[in-house]
C-alpha positions as CSV (number, residue, x, y, z in Angstrom):
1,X,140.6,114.7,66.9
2,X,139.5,117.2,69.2
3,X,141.8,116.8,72.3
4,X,144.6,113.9,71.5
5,X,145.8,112.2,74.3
6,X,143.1,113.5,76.5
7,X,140.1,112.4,78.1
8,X,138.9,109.3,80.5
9,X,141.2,107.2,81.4
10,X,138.8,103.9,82.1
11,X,139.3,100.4,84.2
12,X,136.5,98.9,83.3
13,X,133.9,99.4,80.6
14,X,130.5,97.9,79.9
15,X,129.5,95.4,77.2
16,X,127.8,97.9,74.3
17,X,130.4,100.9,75.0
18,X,132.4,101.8,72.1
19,X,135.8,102.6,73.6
20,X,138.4,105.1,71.2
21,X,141.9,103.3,72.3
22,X,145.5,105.3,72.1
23,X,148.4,104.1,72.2
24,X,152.0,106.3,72.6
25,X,154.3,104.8,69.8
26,X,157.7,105.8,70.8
27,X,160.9,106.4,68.7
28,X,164.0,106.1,71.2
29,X,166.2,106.2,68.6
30,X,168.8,109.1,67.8
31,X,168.2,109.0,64.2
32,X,165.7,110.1,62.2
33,X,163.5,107.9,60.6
34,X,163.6,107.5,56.6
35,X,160.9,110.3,55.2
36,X,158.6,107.6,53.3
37,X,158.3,105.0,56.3
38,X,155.6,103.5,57.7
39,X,155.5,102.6,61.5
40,X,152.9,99.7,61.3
41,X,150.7,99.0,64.7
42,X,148.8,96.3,66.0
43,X,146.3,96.3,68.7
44,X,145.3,92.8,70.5
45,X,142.8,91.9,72.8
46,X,143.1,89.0,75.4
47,X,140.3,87.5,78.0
48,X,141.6,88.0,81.6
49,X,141.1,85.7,84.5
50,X,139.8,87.7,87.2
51,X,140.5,84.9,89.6
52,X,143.7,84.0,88.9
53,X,144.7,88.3,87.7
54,X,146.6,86.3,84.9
55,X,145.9,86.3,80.6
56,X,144.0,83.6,79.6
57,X,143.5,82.2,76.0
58,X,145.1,83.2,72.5
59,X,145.2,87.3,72.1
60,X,142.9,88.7,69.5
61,X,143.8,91.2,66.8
62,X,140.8,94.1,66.5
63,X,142.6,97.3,65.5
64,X,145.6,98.2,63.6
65,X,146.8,101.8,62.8
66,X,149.4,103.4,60.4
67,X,151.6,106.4,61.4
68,X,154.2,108.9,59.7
69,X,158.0,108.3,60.4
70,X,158.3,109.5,64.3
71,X,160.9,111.8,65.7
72,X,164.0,111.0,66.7
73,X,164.9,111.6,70.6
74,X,166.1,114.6,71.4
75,X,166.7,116.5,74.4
76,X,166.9,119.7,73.7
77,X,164.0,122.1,74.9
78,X,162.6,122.8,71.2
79,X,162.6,119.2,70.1
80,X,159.7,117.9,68.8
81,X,158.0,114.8,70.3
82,X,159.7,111.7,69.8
83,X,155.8,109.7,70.1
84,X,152.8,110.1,68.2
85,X,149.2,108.3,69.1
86,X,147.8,105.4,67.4
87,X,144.2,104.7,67.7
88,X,141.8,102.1,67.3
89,X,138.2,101.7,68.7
90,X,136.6,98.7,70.2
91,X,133.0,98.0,70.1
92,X,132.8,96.0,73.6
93,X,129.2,94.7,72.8
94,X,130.9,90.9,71.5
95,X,132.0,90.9,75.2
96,X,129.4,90.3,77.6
97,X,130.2,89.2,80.8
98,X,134.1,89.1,80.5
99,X,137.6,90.6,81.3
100,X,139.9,92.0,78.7
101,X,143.4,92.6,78.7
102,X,144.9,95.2,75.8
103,X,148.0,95.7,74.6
104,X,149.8,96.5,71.5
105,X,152.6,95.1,69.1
């Protein structure tokens, strides 16, 4: 990954683009995580009603991704990152002539 976390942020894309999704994953909490955990993440896809600016129909599940245990918050100036990227691409060509919503779980 040449430049995580960087790049085009798009609105809109067009039916045949091949989109590379992130997602921040955060870890709020004050304790670290156990060494051999796995933070599990789902990616969904829903249509969107343009008319109406609201979700409609049953979200879909198109990318999932596995991370290492992430850092606990800190706030001192050294600490590392308590987030880490998960990633997932969508092929948008299935989606002709519709709106998406995307979120994560």
């Amino acid at each position: 990954m040449a430049s995580p976390g960087q790049g085009p942020q798009l609105s809109t894309a067009t039916a045949g683009d091949k989109l590379r999704l992130q997602a921040r994953v955060y870890n709020y909490s004050l304790k670290p995580m156990p060494a051999d955990s796995t933070v599990h993440v789902r990616i969904y896809l829903q249509s969107w009603d343009t008319s109406t600016q609201k979700p409609a129909g049953a979200s879909v599940l198109f990318g999932e991704d596995k991370l290492r245990p992430i850092p606990p918050f800190d706030s001192a100036e050294a600490a590392p990152l308590n987030w880490v990227l998960a990633n997932a691409t969508l092929d948008t060509r299935p989606y002709q002539n519709q709106s998406l919503s995307l979120g994560t779980r």
